[in-house]
C-alpha positions as CSV (number, residue, x, y, z in Angstrom):
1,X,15.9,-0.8,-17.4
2,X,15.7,3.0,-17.6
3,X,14.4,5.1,-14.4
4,X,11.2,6.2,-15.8
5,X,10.0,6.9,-12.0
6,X,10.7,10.5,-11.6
7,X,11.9,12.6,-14.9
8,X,13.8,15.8,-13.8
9,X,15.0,16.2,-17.3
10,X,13.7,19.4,-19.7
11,X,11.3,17.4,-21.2
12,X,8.7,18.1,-18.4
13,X,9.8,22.2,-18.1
14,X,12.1,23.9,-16.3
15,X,11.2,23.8,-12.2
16,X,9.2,20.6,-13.0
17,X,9.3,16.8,-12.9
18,X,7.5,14.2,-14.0
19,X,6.5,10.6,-11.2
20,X,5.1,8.0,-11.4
21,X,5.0,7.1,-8.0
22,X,1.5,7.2,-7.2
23,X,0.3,5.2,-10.5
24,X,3.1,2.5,-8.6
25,X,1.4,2.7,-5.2
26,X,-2.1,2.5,-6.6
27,X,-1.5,-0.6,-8.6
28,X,0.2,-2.4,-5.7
29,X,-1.9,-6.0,-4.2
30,X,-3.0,-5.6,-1.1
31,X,-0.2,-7.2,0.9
32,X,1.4,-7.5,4.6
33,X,3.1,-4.2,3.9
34,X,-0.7,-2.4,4.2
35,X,-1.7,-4.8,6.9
36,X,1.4,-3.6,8.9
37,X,0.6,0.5,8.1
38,X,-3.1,0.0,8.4
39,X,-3.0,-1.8,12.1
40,X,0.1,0.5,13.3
41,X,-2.1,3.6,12.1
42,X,-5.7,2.6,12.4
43,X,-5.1,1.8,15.9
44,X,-5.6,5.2,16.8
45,X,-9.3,4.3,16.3
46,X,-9.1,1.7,18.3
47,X,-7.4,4.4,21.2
48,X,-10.0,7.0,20.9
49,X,-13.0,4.2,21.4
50,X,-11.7,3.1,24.3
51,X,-11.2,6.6,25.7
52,X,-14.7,7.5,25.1
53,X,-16.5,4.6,26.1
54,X,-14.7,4.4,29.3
55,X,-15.9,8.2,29.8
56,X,-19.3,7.3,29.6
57,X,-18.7,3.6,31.5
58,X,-17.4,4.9,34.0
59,X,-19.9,7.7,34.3
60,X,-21.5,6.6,36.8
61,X,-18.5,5.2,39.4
62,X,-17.4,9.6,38.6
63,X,-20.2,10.4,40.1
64,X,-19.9,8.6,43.2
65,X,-16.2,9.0,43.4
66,X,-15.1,10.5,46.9
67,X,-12.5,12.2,45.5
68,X,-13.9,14.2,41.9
69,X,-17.7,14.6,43.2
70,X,-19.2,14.8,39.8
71,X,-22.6,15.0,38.4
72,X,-24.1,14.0,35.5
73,X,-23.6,17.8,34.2
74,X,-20.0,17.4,35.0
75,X,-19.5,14.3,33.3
76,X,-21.2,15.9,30.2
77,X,-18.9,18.9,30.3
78,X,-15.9,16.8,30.8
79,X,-16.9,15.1,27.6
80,X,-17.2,17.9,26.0
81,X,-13.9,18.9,27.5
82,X,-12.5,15.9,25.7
83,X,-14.5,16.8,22.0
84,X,-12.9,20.9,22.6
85,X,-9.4,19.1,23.2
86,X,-9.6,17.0,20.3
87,X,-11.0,19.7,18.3
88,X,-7.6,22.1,18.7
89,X,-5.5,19.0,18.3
90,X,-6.6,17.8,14.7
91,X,-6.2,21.8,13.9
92,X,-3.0,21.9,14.9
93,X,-1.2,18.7,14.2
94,X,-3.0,18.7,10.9
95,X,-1.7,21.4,9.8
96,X,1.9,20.3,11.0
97,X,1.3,16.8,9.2
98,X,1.2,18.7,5.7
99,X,3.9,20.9,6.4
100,X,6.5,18.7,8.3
101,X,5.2,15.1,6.7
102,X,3.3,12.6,8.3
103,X,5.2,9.8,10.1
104,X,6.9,12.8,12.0
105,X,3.2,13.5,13.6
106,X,3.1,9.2,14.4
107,X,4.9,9.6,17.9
108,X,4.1,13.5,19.0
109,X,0.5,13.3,19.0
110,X,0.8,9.9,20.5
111,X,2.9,11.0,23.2
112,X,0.1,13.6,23.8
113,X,-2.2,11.0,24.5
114,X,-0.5,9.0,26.5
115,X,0.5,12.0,28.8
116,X,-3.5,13.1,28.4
117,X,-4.6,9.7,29.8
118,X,-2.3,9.0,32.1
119,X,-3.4,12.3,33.5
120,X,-7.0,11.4,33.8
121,X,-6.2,8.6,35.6
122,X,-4.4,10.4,38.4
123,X,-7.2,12.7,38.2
124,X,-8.0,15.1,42.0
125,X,-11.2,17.0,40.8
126,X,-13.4,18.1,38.4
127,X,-10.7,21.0,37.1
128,X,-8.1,18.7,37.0
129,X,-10.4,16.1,35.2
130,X,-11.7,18.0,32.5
131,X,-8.4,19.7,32.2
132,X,-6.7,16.0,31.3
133,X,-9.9,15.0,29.3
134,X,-8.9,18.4,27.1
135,X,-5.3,16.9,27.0
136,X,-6.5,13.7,25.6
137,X,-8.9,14.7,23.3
138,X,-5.7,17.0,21.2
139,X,-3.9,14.0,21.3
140,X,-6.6,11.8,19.4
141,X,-7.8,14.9,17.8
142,X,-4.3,15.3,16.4
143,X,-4.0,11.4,15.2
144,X,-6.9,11.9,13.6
145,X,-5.6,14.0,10.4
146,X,-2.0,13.2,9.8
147,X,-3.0,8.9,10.2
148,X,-6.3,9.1,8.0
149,X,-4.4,10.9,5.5
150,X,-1.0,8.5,5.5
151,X,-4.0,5.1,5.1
152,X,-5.9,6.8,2.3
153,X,-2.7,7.2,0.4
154,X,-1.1,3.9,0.8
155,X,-4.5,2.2,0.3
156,X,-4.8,0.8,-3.4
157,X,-8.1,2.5,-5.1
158,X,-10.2,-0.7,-5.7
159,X,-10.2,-1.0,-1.6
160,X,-9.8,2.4,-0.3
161,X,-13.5,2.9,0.3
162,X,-13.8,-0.5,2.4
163,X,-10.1,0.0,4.0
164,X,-11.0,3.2,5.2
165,X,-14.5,2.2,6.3
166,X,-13.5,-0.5,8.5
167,X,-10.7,1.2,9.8
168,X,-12.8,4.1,10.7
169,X,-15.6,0.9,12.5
170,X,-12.4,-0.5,14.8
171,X,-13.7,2.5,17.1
172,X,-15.7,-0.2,18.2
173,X,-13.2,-2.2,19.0
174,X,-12.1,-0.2,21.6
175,X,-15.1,0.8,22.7
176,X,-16.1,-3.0,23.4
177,X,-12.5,-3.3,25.1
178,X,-13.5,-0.4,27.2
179,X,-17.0,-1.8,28.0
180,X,-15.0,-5.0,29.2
181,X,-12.5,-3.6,31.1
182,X,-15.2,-1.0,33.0
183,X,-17.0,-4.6,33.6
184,X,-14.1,-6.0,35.2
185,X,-12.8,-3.3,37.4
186,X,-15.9,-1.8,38.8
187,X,-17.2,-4.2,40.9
188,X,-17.1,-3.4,44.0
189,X,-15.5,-6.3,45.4
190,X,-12.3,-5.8,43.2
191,X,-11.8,-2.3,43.5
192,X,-12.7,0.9,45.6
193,X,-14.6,3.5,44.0
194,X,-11.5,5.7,43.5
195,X,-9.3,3.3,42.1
196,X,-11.0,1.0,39.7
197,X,-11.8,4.1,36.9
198,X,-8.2,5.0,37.7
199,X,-6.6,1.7,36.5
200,X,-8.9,1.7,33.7
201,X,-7.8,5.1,32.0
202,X,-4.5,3.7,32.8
203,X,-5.0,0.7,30.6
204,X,-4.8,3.5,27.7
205,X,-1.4,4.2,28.7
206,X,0.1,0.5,28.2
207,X,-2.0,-0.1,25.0
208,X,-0.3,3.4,23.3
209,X,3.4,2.8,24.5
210,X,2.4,-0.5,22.4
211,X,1.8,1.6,19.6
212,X,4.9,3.4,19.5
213,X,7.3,0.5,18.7
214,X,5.0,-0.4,15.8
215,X,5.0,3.0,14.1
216,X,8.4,2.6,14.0
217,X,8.5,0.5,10.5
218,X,5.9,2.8,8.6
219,X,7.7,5.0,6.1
220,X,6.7,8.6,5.2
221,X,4.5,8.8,2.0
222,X,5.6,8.9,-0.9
223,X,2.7,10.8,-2.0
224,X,3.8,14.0,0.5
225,X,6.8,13.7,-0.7
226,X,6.7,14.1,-4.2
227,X,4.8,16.9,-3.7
228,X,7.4,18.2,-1.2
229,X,10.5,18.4,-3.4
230,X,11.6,15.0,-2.5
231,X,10.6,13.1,-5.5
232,X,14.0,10.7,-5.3
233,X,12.6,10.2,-1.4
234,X,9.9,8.8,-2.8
235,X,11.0,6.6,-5.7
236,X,13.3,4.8,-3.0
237,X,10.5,4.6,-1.0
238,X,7.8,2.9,-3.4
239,X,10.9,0.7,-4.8
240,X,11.2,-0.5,-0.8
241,X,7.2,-1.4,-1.1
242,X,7.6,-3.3,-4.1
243,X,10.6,-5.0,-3.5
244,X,8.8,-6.5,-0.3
245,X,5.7,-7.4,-1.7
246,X,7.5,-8.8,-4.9
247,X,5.5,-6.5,-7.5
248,X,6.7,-6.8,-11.1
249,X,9.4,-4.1,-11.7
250,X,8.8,-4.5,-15.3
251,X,5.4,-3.8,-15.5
252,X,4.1,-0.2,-17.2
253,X,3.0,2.3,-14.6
254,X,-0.3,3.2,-15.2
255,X,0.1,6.9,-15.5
256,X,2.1,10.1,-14.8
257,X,1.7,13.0,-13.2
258,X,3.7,16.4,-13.9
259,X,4.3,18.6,-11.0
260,X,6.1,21.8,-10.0
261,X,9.3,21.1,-7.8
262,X,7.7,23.6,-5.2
263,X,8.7,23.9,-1.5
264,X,6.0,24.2,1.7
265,X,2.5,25.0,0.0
266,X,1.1,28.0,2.3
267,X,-1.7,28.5,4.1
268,X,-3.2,30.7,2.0
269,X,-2.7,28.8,-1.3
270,X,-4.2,26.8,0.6
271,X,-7.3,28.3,1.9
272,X,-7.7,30.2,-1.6
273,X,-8.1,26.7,-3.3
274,X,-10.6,25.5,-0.5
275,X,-12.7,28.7,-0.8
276,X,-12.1,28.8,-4.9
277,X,-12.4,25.8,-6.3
278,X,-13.8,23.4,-3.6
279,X,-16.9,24.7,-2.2
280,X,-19.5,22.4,-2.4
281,X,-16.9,19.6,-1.2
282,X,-16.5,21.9,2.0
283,X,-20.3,22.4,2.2
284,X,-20.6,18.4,2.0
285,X,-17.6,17.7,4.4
286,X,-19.4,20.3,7.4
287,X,-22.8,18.7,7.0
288,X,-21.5,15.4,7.2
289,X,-18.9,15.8,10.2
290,X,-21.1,17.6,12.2
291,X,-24.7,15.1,11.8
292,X,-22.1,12.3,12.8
293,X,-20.8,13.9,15.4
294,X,-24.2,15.3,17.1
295,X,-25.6,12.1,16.8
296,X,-22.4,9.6,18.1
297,X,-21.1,11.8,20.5
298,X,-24.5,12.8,22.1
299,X,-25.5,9.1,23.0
300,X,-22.5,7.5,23.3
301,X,-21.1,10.1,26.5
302,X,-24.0,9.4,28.0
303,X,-25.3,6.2,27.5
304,X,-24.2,4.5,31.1
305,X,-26.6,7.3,32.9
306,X,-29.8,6.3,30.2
307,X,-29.4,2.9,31.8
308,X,-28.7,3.5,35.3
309,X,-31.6,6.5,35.5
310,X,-34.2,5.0,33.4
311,X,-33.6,1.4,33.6
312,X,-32.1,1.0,36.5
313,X,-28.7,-1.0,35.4
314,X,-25.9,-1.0,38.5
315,X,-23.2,1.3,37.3
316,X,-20.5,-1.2,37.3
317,X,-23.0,-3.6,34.9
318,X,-23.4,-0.8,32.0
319,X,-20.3,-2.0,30.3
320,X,-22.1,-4.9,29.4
321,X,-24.5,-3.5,27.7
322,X,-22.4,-2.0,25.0
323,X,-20.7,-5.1,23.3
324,X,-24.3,-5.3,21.7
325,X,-24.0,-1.8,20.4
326,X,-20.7,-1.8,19.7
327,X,-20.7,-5.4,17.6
328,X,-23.6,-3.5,15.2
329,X,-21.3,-0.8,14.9
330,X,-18.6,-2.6,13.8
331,X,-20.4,-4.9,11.8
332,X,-22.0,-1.6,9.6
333,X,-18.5,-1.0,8.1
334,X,-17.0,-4.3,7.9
335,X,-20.3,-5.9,6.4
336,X,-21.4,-2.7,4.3
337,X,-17.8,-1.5,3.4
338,X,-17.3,-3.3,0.3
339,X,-21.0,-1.3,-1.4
340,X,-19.1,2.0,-1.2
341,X,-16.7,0.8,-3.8
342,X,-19.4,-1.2,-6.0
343,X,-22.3,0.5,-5.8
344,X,-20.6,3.8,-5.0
345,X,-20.0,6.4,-2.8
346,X,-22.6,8.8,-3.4
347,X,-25.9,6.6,-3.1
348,X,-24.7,4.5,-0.2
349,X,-23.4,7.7,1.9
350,X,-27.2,9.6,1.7
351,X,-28.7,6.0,1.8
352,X,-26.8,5.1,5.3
353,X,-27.4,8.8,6.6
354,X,-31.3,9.0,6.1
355,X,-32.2,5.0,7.0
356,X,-29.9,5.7,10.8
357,X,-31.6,8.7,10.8
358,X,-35.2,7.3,10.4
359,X,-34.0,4.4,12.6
360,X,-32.7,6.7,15.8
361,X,-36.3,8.7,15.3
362,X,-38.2,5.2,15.8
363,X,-35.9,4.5,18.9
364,X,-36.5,7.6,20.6
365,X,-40.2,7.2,19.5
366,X,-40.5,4.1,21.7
367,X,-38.1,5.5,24.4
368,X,-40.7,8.2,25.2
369,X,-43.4,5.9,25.5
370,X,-41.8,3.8,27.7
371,X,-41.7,0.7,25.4
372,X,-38.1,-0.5,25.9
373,X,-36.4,-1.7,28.8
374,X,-32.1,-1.9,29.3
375,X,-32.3,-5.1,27.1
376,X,-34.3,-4.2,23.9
377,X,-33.0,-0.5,24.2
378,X,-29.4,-1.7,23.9
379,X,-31.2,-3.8,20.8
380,X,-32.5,-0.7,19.1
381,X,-29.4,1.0,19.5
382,X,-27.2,-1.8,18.0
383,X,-29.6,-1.7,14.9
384,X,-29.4,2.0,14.5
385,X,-25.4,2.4,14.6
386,X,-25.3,-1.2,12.5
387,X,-26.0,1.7,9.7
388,X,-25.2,4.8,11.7
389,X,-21.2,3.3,11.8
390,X,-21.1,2.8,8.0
391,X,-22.4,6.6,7.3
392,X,-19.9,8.1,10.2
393,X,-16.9,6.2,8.7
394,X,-17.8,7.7,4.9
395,X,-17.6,10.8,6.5
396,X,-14.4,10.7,7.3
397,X,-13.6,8.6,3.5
398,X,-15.0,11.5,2.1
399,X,-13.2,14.5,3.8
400,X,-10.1,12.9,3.5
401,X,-10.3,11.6,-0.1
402,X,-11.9,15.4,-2.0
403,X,-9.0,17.3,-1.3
404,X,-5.8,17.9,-3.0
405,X,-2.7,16.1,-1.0
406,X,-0.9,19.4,0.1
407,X,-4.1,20.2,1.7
408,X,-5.3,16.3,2.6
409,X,-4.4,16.8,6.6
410,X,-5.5,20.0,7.4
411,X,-8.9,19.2,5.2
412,X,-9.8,16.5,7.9
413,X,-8.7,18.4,10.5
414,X,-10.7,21.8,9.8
415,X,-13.5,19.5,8.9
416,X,-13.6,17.1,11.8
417,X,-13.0,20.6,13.8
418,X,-16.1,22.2,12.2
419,X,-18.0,19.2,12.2
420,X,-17.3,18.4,16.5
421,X,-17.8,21.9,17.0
422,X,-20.9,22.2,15.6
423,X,-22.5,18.7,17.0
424,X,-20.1,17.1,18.9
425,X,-19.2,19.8,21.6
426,X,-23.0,20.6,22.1
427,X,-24.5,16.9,21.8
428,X,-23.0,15.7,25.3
429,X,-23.4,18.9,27.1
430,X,-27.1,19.2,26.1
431,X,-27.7,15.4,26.7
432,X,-26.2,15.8,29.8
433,X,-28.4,18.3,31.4
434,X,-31.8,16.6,29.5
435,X,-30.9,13.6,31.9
436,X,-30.1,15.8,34.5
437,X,-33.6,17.1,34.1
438,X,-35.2,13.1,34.7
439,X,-37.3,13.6,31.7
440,X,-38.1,11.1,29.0
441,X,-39.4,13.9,26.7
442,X,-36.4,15.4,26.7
443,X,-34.0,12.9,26.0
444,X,-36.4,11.5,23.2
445,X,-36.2,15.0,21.8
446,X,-32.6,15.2,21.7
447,X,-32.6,11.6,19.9
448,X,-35.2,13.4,17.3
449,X,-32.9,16.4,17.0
450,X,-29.7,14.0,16.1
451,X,-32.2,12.1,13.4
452,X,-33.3,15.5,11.9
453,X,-29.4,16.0,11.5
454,X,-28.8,12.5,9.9
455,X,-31.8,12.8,7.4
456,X,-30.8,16.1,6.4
457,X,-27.2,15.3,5.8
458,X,-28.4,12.5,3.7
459,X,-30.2,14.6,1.6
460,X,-27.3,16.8,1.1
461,X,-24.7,14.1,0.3
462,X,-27.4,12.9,-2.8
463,X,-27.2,16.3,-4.2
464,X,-23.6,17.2,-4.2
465,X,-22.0,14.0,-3.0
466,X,-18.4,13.2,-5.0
467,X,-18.0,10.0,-7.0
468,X,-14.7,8.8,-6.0
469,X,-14.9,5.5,-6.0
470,X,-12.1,3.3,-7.5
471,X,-10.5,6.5,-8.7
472,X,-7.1,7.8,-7.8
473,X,-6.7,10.3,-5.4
474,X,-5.0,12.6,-7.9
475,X,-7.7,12.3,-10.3
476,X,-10.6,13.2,-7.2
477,X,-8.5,15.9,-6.0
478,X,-5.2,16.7,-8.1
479,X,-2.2,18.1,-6.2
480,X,-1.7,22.0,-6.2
481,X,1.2,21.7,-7.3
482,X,0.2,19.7,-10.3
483,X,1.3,21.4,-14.0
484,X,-1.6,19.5,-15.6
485,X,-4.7,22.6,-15.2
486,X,-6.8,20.9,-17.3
487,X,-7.4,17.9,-14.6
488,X,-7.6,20.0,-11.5
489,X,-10.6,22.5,-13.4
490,X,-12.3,18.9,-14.0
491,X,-11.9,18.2,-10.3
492,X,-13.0,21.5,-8.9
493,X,-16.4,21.5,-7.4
């Protein structure tokens, strides 16, 4: 059978060739090959859950640690610390996960974290806190773009909306493991004050050297590659895939695509096509980022001092109260997933936006009026993100999927950046000092603020929100290097 995978030949122009390697990809079952990539990559979810729920879990035993003497304005800015961290991480290893590949980004930026958390464990005071937070954060920041990408791209069409979805909700997975472990370890009769937060940042360290061995078997994608100058990389690759699953080598590919054998894309062919031709998918990827962010980030650092100041929880109980919130915020994706590839993207993304937004306006509503205790708070809360989760996680579909590939990484990094910056930097830092202040009025304003954010995000995801469902990526966003100009005008927008 002839090699109809990747055409070097005149046919497709001189400096060209012609692949069919991503037709291949997209037409593959779903198999154990993308169980093993999406659990060795979508972990990283999993890691920065944990991270931030223990932050705000173990608020409380900070605060009354003899060693880092923090207060709740400390905690906030340490959290924020963490958001600033991840922010210059996802720049920076994005950026490197388009120009040196993916799976070469796998092990750095988890190394980062480990060295980030097991800093934060051995912690002194609030400098050196805040200073390993900020280590942490670049590490997860940096995971962020380069995994995201590498999932979207192995991830058959038909399922990438749900995949991504649910991979995005497993945050919630480590946030209820985080929860437990803060449960466990801060009672007073275990552990000392000073040691049972350390242990539990430590329990970060052993779950990522996990990580590493498992990364281990996930190949580069083939999708960089062919649009790296390593088309032949690629066919071997994809043949690997599909000998393992068993797909039929004799079956047509579904398409083509012609590209230009170019070498490293710059960054200001880069930047020129983000500014040029994808405007309004930049204008949609800010809002989005940053209303998620504001909102999520804002409660979620401080959540354990809502329930120790207002209600009156014991510190080393608020753990406990999460696994509420975080089972409706896993349950979002994993129950709603599947609507973002039937119904579509663009309705459900604006209709998820407005009704959290609606819903965390009602909850702050009752807050201030003193209507809720630690029990039906924790209730109103786990309804909220049961819709909240699904709209975050279609944030970061939609970032990831609008762009063209050369770009894909970077995309989700500037995005995320511009996004955290915007709300996620300045939601814990102002929550932290409106509970500082003691005053419901203030805290429900803030909840009110994130709401406004969510609505209004909502509303701009309905007006210039991008159908991509069940469509190749090359068709939502074709490479830059693509020869075919005719597709990538009808993609521009």
């Amino acid at each position: 059978m002839p090699d109809l995978s990747t055409d070097m030949s005149a046919d497709a122009g001189p400096g060209t060739y012609v692949t069919d390697v991503p037709a291949r990809l997209d037409r593959l079952p779903w198999s154990p090959f993308h169980w093993r990539v999406t659990i060795a990559l979508g972990i990283t979810w999993v890691l920065d859950g944990l991270e931030v729920t223990l932050a705000g879990t173990l608020a409380g035993a900070l605060t009354r640690s003899p060693t880092l003497h923090l207060d709740a304005s400390d905690v906030g800015l340490s959290a924020s610390a963490y958001l600033a961290g991840a922010v210059g991480g996802s720049i920076l290893f994005g950026h490197l996960a388009d120009r040196l590949g993916r799976k070469r980004l796998y092990t750095a930026t988890l190394l980062v974290y480990l060295v980030g958390t097991a800093g934060s464990a051995l912690s002194w005071d609030f400098a050196s806190y805040a200073l390993w937070r900020l280590v942490t954060g670049a590490g997860i920041g940096g995971e962020y773009s380069a995994i995201n990408s590498a999932i979207q791209e192995f991830t058959p069409p038909s399922l990438r909306g749900r995949i991504d979805l649910v991979i995005n909700g497993s945050f919630w997975l480590g946030a209820m493991m985080g929860g437990a472990v803060a449960g466990v370890l801060l009672v007073p009769e275990r552990f000392s004050l000073d040691l049972g937060w350390r242990i539990a940042f430590g329990m970060g360290v052993a779950l990522g050297i996990g990580i590493l061995f498992l990364r281990r078997y996930i190949p580069e994608s083939p999708r960089w590659l062919i649009t790296h100058g390593q088309p032949r990389e690629a066919e071997r690759i994809v043949r690997e895939i599909e000998a393992e699953i068993g797909a039929a080598q004799s079956e047509a590919p579904a398409s083509t695509i012609s590209l230009r054998a170019a070498g490293e894309t710059s960054l200001v062919t880069i930047a020129r096509a983000l500014a040029m031709h994808y405007r309004r998918r930049a204008v949609l990827g800010i809002v989005l980022m940053a209303a998620q962010a504001f909102c999520y980030n804002a409660i979620f650092f401080t959540y354990a001092l809502v329930l120790t100041d207002f209600y009156g929880v014991p510190t080393e109980q608020t753990g406990w109260y999460l696994f509420p919130i975080a089972l409706g915020n896993f349950a979002g994706p994993l129950l709603l997933g599947k609507l973002f590839d039937t119904i579509g993207r663009k309705p459900m993304i604006a209709g998820t936006y407005a009704l959290s937004g609606v819903l965390l306006a009602a909850t702050g509503m009752l807050f201030q009026a003193g209507l809720l205790d630690a029990d039906t708070q924790a209730a109103a809360w786990s309804i909220t993100f049961f819709v909240a989760s699904a709209a975050a996680s279609a944030a970061y579909l939609t970032v990831g999927e609008s762009f063209p590939l050369e770009a894909r990484a970077l995309a989700i990094a500037l995005f995320y950046a511009l996004g955290t910056c915007l709300g996620g930097i300045a939601g814990p830092a102002l929550f932290g000092a409106l509970l500082a202040s003691g005053s419901r009025n203030g805290v429900a304003l803030g909840y009110l603020l994130g709401a406004i954010l969510m609505i209004g995000a909502g509303a701009v995801e309905w007006a210039i929100g991008v159908p991509a469902e069940r469509r190749p990526l090359e068709l939502i966003a074709p490479p830059l290097t693509s020869c075919d100009d005719a597709e990538r005008g009808n993609s521009r927008g």
